[in-house]
FIBA-6218 format. One record per residue (C-alpha): z, y, x. Coordinates in steps of 0.05 Angstrom, whole numbers, plus 32768, in hexadecimal, padded with zeros to 4 digits. Layout:
<rs>
ZYX/...
</rs>
This chain:
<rs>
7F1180767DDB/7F2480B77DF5/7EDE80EA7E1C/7EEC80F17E5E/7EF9813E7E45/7F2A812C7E1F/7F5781097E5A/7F4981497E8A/7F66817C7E4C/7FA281507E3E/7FAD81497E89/7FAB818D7E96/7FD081A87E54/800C817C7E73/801281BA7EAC/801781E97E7B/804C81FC7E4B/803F823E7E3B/8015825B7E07/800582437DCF/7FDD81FA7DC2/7F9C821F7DB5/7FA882507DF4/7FBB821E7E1C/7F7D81ED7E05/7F50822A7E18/7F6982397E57/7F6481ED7E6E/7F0F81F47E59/7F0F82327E76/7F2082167EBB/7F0081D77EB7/7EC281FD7EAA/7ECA82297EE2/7EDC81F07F15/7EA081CC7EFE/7EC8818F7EE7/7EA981987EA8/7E6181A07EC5/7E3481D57EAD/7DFB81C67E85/7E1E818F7E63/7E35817C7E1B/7E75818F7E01/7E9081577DCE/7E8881697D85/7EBE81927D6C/7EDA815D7D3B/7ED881227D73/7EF981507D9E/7F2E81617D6F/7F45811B7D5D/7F4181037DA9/7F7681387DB4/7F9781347D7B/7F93817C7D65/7F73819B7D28/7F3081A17D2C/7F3081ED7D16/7F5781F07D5E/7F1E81D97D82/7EED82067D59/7F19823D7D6D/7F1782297DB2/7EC982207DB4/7EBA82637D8F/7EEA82817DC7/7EC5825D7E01/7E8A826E7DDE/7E9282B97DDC/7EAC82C37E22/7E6282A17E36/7E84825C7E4F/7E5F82327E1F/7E1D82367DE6/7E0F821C7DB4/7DCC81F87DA0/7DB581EF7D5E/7DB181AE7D52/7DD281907D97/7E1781A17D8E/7E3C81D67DC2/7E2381D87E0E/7E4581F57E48/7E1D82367E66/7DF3822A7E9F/7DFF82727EBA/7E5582737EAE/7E7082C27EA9/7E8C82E97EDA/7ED082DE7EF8/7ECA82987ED5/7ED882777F19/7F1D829A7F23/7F4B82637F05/7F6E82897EBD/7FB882917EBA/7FEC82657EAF/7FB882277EC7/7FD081FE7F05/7F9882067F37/7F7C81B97F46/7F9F81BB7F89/7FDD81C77F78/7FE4818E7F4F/7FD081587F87/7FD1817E7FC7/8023816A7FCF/803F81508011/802C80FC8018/806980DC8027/805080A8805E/8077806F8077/8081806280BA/8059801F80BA/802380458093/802B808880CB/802480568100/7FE0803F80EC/7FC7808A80DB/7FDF80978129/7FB180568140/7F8680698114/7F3D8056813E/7F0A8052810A/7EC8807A8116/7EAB80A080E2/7E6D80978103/7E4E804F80F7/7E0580608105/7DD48075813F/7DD580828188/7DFE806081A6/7E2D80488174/7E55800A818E/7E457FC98165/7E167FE48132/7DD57FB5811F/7D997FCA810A/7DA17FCB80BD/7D5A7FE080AD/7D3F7FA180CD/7D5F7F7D8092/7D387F538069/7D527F79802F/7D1B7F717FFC/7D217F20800E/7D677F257FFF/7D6C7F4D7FBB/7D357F217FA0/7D627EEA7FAE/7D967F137F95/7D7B7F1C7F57/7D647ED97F3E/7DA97EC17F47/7DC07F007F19/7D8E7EF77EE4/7DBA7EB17ECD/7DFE7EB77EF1/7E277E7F7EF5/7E6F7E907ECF/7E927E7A7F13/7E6F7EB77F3A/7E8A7EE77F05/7ED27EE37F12/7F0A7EE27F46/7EFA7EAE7F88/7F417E847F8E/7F227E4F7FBD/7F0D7E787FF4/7EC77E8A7FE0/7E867E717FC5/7E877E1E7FD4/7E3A7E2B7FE2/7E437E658016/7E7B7E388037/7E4C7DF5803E/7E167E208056/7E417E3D8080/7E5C7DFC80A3/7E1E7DDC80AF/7E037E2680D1/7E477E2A8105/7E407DDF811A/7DF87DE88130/7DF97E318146/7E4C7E388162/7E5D7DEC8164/7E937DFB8135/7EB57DB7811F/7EC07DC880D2/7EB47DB58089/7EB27DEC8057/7EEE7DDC803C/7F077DFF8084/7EE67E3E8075/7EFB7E778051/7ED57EB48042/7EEE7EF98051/7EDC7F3C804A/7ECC7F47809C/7EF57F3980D9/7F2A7F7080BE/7F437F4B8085/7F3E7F0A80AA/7F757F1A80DF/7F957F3E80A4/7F9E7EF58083/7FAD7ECD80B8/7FE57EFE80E0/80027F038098/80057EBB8085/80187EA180D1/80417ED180EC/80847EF180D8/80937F4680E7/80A57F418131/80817F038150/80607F0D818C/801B7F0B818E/7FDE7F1B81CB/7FA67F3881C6/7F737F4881EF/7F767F83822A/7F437FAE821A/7F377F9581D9/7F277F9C8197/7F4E7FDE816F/7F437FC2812E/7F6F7F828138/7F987FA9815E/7FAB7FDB8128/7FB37FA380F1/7FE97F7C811B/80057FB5812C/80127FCF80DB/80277F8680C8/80607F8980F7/80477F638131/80657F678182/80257F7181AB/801C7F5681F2/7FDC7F6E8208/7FBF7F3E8241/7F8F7F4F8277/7F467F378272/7F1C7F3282B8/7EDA7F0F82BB/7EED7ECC82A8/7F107EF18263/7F5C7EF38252/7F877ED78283/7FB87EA5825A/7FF87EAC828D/80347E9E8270/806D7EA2829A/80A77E7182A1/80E47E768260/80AD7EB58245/80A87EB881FC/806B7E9981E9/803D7EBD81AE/80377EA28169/7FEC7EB98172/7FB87EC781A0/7F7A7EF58192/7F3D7EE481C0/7EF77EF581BF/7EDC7EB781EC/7E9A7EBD81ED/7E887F0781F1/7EC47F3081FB/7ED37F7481D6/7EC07FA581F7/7EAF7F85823F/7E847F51822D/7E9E7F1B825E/7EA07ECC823D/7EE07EA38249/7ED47E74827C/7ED87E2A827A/7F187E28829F/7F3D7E63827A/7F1F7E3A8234/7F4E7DFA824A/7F857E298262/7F8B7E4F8221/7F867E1081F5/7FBA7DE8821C/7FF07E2C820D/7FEB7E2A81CC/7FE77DD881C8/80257DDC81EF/804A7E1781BF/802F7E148184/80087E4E8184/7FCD7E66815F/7F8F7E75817D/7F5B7EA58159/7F1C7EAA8170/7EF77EEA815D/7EAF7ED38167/7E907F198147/7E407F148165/7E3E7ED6818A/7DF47ECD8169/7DE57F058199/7DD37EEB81E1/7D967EFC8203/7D8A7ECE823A/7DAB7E888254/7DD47E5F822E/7DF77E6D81F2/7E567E6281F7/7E697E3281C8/7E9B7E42819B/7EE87E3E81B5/7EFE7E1B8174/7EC67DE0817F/7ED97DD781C5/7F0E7D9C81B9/7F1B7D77817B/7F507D928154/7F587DD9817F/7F8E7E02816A/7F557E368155/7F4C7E62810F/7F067E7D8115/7EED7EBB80FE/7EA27ED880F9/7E827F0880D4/7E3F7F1E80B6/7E477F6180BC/7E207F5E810E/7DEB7F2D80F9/7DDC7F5180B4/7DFC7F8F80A4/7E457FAB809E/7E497FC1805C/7E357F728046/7E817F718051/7E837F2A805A/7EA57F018090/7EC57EBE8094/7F007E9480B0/7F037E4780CB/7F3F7E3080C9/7F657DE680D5/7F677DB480A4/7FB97DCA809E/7FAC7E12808D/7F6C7E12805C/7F917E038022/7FCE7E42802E/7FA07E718043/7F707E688011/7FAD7E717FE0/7FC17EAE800F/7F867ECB8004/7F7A7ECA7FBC/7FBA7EEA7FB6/7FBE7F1F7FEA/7F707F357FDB/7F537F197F92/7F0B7EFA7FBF/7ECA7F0B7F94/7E7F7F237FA9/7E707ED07F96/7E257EEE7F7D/7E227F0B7FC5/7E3B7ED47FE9/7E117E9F7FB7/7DD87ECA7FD7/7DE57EC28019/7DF27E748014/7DA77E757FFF/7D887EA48031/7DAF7E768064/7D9B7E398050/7D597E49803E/7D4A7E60808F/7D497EAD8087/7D8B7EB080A9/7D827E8F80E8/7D3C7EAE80E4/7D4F7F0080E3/7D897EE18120/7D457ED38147/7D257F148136/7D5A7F398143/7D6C7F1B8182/7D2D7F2E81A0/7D2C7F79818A/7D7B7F8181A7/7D637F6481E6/7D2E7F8D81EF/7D597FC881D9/7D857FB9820C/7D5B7FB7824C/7D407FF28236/7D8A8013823A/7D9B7FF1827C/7D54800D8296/7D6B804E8281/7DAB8048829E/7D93803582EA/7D5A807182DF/7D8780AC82C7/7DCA809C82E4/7DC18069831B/7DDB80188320/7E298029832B/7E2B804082DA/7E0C7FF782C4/7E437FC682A8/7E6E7FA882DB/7E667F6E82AF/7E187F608299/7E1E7F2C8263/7DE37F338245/7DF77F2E81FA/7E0E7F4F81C4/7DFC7F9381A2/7E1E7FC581D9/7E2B7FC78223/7E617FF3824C/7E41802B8278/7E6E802C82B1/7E95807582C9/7EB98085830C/7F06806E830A/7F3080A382E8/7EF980CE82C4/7F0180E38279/7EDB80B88258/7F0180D68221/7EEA811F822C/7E9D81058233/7E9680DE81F4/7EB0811E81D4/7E7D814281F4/7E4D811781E3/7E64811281A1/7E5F815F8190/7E10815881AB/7E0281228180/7E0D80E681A5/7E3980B5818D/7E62808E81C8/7EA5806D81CF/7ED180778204/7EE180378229/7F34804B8239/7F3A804F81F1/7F377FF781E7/7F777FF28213/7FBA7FEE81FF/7FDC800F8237/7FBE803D826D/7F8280268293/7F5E804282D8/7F1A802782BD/7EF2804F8294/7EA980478276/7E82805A8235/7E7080248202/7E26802B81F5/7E0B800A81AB/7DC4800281C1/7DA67FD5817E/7DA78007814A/7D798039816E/7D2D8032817F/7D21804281C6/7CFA808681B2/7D42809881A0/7D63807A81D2/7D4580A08206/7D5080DD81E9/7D9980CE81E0/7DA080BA8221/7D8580F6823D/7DC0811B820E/7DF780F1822F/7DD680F4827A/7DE58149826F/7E2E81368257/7E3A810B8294/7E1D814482C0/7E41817F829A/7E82815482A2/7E6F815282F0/7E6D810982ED/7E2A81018309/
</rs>
C-alpha cells in the first residue's frame, strides 16, 4: 500500500511535464515542504520504500534526498532515516517553478445547478449554534454524559454483529419499542414500533417523507412564519409552497371551494415555530377532516413538546383520533443534544414498510451502538429523568428573560403570545422596524439573535427577535441583555 507521500508526489507530478523525472520529483518535495503538506519535523519514507511506491529507481530518490538535503529542506539522522528540517531555508515558501500552486488546481469556477443555486440563495443556516440568545439551543453541558458513555461502552466492549452494519429496518428494534411505549405515555401517540423509523433529525425526516409521498410540483402548506429548514428542503425537492397564516389558535386550514388541495401539510400543533401558539381543539378537527376528505398527509413536527412549564401538557395531533392521517416526527436533538443527530418518524401502518425501504436506500441508516444506547438510558428512567431536570432549569431561565424584558425594555416587547414552553420566546418590536438591521447589530457585539421577518415566506408588518434563553445561565443572560438593550436604543427603537 502506497504512503500517503507517495499519492501527493504522483498527484502532483501529473501537473507537470517538464523537466526531467528526477527534476520534476524534486520540485513536487520542494513545495510540499514549503506548503507544510509534508509537515516539518516529520519522517521522510526510506529511500528504497519510497522508490518502489513510485515506481522509480531508487538512486532517483537518493538523488532527490541528497538534493533536498543540501538546499536545508530535510536531515538526516543517524540511525532514524531522513527528517524534514524544523527551521526550512529561505525563500522555501515561494512555490519553485514549473509547480502548479495548490489553488490553481481546485480553485476553478463550481458549476451549480439551479435546484442546487436555489438552496445556496435560501440558504438560512446559522453558523452560530451556541450562547446568548441562540434560538432552540439546550443546555448540552447539563447532559448526563458520563451516565451515557458508560452505557455506551459496555455495549461496545461485546457488540452485537447486527449494530456493526447497515440499519435496513428503520433502526435499532430496541430504540423503536422503547420508543413506543415513551410517546404513548408522554405524547399519546397511538403506535407500535414497527410504525417508527429512526432518522437522522427532523431534516432528513421531511427529506423522506416529501420524497417518497410527493411528486416535483405537488402542492404542499406549510406554516406562515414557520420553520426555514422544512421550508428549504421542499423547496430543493421540487415542491409548490402555499404558505398559510397562523393566528393564536395556529394555522388556519381554509380551503376554498374547486382550490387545489395539498398532497401535504406541515404543522407544528402544539408549540408553533417560531410563535409558540398550540393548535386549538377546533382548528385540530378542522385540519384532520381536510385531509380525511382529500387525501392528504398531515405531518406533525412535534420538535420540544417535552418542554412546557406550567398547565397542561397538548397531546399529540397524530393520537387525537384513531387512524389520523398523521406521520409524526420528533427529535432528540432539544431534549439531549444536537449533534446526537438522532430523530424519528411515526408513520401509518400503510407507509412503515415503503419508507423504511425508502430510507435504507436514499440514506444507508447506522449509529445502531448509539441508538442501542439510548434504548437503555430510556428505558432504564434517565430519559424522562434529565426531561424533569431540565424542565425546571428552562423554566426558570425563562422568567428570568421575561423579568428582564419588562425591566430593561418595558411590557409592549414581551411575546404577544406567552406560551410558556419551549426553549425560546419572541421579544416583540414596533410594526415595520428592522429587525433585520438589529440582530446584525447585535450580532457584530456578540449577541446572537434571529430576526423574526426572516420565518415568513412573503413580506410581513410584524417584526420581533427570537430570544434562546436555555443555553445561558442568568449571570450571562443579564449581561447579554444589557448588549441587546444598547442595540435597541442605538437603533432608536426604545
Amino acid at each position: 500500500m502506497r504512503s500517503l507521500y507517495a499519492d501527493h508526489v504522483l498527484e502532483r507530478m501529473q501537473f507537470m511535464p517538464e523537466g526531467t523525472l528526477q527534476q520534476r520529483l524534486l520540485s513536487c518535495m520542494q513545495a510540499a515542504i514549503a506548503e507544510g503538506i509534508f509537515p516539518r519535523a516529520t519522517r521522510l519514507p526510506a529511500t528504497r520504500d519510497l522508490a518502489r511506491e513510485l515506481s522509480v529507481s531508487r538512486n532517483t530518490v537518493l538523488n532527490v534526498y541528497e538534493n533536498l538535503m543540501a538546499q536545508g529542506y530535510v536531515t538526516a539522522r543517524t540511525g532514524s532515516g531522513t527528517w524534514i528540517a524544523e527551521n526550512l531555508p529561505e525563500g522555501s515558501l515561494n512555490t519553485p517553478r514549473n509547480v502548479a500552486p495548490i489553488e490553481t488546481l481546485t480553485a476553478k469556477p463550481a458549476a451549480i445547478s439551479k435546484r442546487g443555486a436555489s438552496l445556496l440563495g435560501h440558504a438560512n443556516a446559522s453558523p452560530y449554534q451556541w450562547g446568548a440568545f441562540v434560538p432552540g439551543a439546550p443546555d448540552v453541558t447539563q447532559f448526563p454524559h458520563k451516565l451515557f458513555s458508560q452505557i455506551q461502552a459496555r455495549l461496545n466492549r461485546e457488540p452485537d454483529i447486527e449494530r456493526l452494519i447497515y440499519s435496513s429496518n428503520g433502526g435499532c428494534a430496541q430504540l423503536r419499542a422503547a420508543l413506543a411505549e415513551y410517546l404513548s405515555v408522554a405524547r399519546s401517540v397511538r403506535a407500535d414500533a414497527d410504525q417508527i423509523i429512526i432518522t437522522e433529525g427532523i431534516h432528513q425526516a421531511v427529506d423522506l417523507v416529501s420524497r417518497v409521498l410527493c411528486d416535483p410540483g405537488d402542492l404542499v402548506w406549510i406554516e406562515e412564519p414557520g420553520y426555514w429548514g422544512t421550508r428549504n428542503l421542499l423547496r430543493i425537492n421540487g415542491l409548490k409552497i402555499n404558505a398559510i397564516a397562523v393566528d393564536e389558535q395556529g394555522l388556519i386550514p381554509d380551503l376554498p371551494p374547486r382550490s387545489r388541495a395539498p398532497k401535504m401539510i406541515f404543522v407544528t400543533p402544539s408549540h408553533q415555530y417560531p410563535l409558540g401558539v398550540h393548535l386549538s381543539l377546533e382548528r385540530r378537527k378542522q385540519l384532520l377532516d381536510l385531509a380525511r376528505k382529500h387525501k392528504t398527509w398531515l405531518v406533525e413536527d412535534d420538535y420540544d413538546s417535552e418542554f412546557r412549564f406550567s398547565g397542561q401538557p397538548f397531546p399529540s395531533l397524530q393520537g387525537f383520533e384513531p387512524d389520523a392521517p398523521v406521520i409524526y416526527m420528533g427529535t432528540f436533538s432539544k431534549t439531549l443534544y444536537p449533534a446526537l443527530r438522532l430523530g424519528y418518524l411515526v408513520v401509518p401502518k400503510a407507509l412503515a414498510q415503503p419508507l423504511r425501504v425508502a430510507a435504507a436506500e436514499l440514506y444507508r441508516g447506522g449509529h445502531l451502538l448509539v441508538q442501542r444506547a439510548l434504548a437503555e438510558f430510556i428505558q432504564k428512567g434517565h430519559y424522562m429523568s434529565h426531561i424533569r431536570r431540565m424542565r425546571k432549569l428552562y423554566s426558570q431561565r425563562r422568567r428570568f428573560m421575561v423579568s428582564l424584558i419588562e425591566r430593561y425594555v418595558g411590557a409592549d416587547f414581551l411575546p404577544v403570545v406567552n406560551h410558556e414552553a419551549g426553549l425560546h420566546l419572541v421579544m416583540n418590536l414596533p410594526t415595520g422596524c428592522d429587525d433585520v438591521a438589529v440582530a446584525a447589530l447585535a450580532l457584530r457585539r456578540g449577541v446572537k439573535v434571529r430576526p423574526l421577518s426572516q420565518y415568513y415566506m412573503h413580506p410581513q408588518e410584524r417584526r420581533g427577535l427570537l430570544l434562546g434563553f436555555a443555553c445561558v445561565d442568568e449571570r450571562q443572560c443579564q449581561d447579554a441583555f444589557g448588549i441587546l438593550k444598547g442595540c435597541l436604543v442605538e437603533a432608536k427603537i426604545i
